[in-house]
VOGU-3710 file (C-alpha; in Angstrom, 3 decimals, decimal comma):
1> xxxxxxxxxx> 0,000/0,000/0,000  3,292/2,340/0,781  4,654/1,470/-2,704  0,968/2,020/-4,162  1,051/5,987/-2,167  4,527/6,877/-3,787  3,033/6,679/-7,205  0,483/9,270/-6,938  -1,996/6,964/-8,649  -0,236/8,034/-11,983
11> xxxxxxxxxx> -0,717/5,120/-14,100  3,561/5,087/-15,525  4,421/4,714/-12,302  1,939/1,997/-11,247  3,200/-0,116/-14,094  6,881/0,682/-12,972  6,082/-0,361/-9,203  3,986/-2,958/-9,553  6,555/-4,759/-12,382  9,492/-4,284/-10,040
21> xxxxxxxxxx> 7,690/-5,650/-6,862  6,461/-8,582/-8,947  9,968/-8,914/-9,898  11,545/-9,229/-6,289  8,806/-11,192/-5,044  9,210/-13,478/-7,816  12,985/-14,057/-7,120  11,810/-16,105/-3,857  8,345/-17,230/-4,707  7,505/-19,003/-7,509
31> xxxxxxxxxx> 6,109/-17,185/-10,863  2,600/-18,681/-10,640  2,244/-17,674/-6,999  3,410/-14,580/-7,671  1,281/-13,199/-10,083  -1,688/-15,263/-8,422  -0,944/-12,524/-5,786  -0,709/-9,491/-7,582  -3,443/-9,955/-10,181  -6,212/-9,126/-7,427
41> xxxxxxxxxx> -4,461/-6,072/-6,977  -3,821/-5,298/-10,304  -7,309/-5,380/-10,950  -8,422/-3,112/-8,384  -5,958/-0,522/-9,092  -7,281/-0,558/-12,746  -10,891/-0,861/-12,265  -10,187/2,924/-9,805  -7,926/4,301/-12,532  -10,990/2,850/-15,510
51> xxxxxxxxxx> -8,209/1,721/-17,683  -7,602/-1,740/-19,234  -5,978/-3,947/-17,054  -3,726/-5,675/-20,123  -0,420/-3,425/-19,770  0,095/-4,332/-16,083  -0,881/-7,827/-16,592  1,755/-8,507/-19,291  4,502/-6,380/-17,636  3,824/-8,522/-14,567
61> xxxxxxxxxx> 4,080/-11,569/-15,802  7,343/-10,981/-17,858  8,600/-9,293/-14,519  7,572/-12,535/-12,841  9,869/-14,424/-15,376  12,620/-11,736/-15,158  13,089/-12,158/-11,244  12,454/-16,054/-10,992  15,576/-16,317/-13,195  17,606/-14,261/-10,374
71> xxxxxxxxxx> 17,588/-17,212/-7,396  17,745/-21,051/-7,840  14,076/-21,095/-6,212  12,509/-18,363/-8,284  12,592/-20,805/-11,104  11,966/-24,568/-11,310  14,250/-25,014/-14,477  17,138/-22,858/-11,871  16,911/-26,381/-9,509  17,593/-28,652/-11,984
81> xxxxxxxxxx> 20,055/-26,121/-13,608  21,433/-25,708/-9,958  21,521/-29,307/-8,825  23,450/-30,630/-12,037  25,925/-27,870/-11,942  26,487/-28,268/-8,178  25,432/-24,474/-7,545  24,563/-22,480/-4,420  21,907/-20,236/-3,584  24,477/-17,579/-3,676
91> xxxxxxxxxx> 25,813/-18,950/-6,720  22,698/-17,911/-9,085  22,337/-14,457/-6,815  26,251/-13,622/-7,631  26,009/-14,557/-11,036  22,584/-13,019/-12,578  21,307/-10,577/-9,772  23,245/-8,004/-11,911  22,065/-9,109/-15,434  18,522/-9,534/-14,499
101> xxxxxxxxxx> 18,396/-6,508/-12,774  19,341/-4,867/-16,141  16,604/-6,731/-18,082  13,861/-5,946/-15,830  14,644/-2,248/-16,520  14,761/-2,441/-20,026  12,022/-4,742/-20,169  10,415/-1,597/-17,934  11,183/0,982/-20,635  9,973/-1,282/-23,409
111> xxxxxxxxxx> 6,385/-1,618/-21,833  6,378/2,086/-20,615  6,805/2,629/-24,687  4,793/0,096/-25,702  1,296/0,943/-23,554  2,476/4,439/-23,165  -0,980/5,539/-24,811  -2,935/3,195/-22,359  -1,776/4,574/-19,369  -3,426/7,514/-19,328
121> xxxxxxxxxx> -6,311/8,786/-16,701  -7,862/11,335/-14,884  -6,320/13,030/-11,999  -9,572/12,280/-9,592  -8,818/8,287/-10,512  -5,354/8,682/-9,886  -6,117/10,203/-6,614  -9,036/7,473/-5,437  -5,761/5,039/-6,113  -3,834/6,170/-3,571
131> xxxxxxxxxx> -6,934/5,750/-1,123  -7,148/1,581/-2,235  -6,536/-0,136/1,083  -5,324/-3,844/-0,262  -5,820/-5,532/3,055  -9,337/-6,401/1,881  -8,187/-7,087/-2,166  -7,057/-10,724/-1,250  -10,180/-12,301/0,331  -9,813/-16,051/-0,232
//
């Protein structure tokens, strides 16, 4: 709900926030799980802000992807990859934290570009989002 308050409602920034927390969450819980989690969310903040859900959902889901790749857990392919190579935890976070960190920004600016024209909405929306208590978002 913090993270949710520092974007002002302004749709850019959603996207931004809500792709790099799906990111680091994803990095220690798996993808499915992940975006399970976030999609309720997603949802609401869109339905306040009237715009189509579709941009956050896709940046989420490659974010999801991104970040899995980062830990041997975020991933079940990084197990297998980690148990035949004999590789630590610490291993995978030495070797790709840096790399993935750079894709997820790039893959960022690509979806920024690509749905710039989606994001759009009014400031009264943009200010009901910052009001969205998510406690109650996840009932079941």
């Amino acid at each position: 709900n913090e993270l949710l308050k520092l974007t002002k409602g302004h749709p850019v920034k959603v996207l931004i926030t809500l792709a790099a927390f799906t990111a680091v969450v994803s990095a220690f819980l798996d993808n499915v799980t992940t975006v399970i989690l976030i999609m309720p969310i997603t949802f609401s903040i869109a339905k306040k802000l009237d715009i189509n859900p579709i941009p956050f959902l896709v940046a989420e889901i490659m974010s999801s992807n991104i970040g899995g790749t980062s830990t041997l857990i975020g991933d079940p392919p990084n197990i297998i990859i980690g148990s035949a190579g004999g590789l630590t935890f610490m291993d995978f976070v030495k070797e790709l934290t840096g790399v993935v960190a750079l894709i997820l920004v790039a893959a960022i600016i690509f979806f920024v570009l690509c749905f710039r024209k989606m994001l759009k909405a009014d400031k009264e929306k943009m200010a009901e989002v910052v009001k969205i208590d998510n406690s109650k978002t996840i009932t079941d």
